[in-house]
C-alpha positions, -999 to 999 in steps of 0.1 A, spaced: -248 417 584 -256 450 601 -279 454 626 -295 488 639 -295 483 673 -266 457 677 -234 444 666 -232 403 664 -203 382 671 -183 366 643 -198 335 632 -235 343 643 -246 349 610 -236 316 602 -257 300 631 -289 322 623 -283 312 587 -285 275 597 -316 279 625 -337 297 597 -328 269 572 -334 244 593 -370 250 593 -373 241 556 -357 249 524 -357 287 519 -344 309 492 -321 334 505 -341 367 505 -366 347 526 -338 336 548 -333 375 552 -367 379 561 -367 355 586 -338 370 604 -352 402 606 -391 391 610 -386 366 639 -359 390 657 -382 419 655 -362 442 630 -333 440 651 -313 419 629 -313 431 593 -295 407 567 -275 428 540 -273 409 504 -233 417 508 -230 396 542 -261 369 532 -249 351 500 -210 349 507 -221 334 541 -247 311 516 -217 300 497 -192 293 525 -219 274 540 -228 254 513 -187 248 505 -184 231 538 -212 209 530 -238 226 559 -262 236 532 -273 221 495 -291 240 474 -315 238 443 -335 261 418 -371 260 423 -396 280 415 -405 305 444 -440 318 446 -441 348 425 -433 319 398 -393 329 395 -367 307 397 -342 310 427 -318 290 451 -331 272 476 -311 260 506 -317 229 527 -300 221 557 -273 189 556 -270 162 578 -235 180 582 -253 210 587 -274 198 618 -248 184 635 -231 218 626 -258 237 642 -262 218 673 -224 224 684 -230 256 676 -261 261 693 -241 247 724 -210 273 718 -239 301 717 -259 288 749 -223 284 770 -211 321 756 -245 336 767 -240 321 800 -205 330 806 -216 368 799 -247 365 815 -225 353 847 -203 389 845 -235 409 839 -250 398 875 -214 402 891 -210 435 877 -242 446 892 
């Protein structure tokens, strides 16, 4: 992942990965697209972060996948979000909210 205007924590890509899919099954350009659509071009996915993180994902059992159609009529991977996956991406939707606070904490006492 690189991002033009910030650098992410280890393991965030994973979590954005899971938010995105959670939505619906998406093919992974489109998962890129999301990421950098709904964050305003912050975020910018590279192919060479995306689809090893698509593969460990769907190792652990977080995401399935299947070959559908997209549509400009071409056949790609489609990832869906596991039972696994949600439970996955609540805990770390809690780790994420308690780590923002915590920073958010020394931010105001620094000031």
């Amino acid at each position: 992942m690189t991002t033009s205007k910030s650098d992410l924590l280890q393991g965030t890509l994973d979590m954005l990965v899971l938010k995105v899919v959670a939505r619906g099954p998406l093919h992974g350009y489109a998962i890129a697209q999301h990421i950098r659509r709904i964050s305003n071009d912050v975020l910018q996915v590279q192919q060479g972060s995306l689809y090893p993180a698509l593969h460990k994902l769907e190792k652990k059992k977080w995401l399935k996948s299947a070959w559908r159609p997209t549509e400009t009529g071409r056949d790609a991977k489609f990832y869906s979000l596991t039972p696994v996956g949600r439970k996955q991406l609540d805990s770390e939707r809690a780790n994420w909210d308690r780590l923002s606070e915590a920073v958010g904490l020394i931010l105001r006492e620094a000031d």
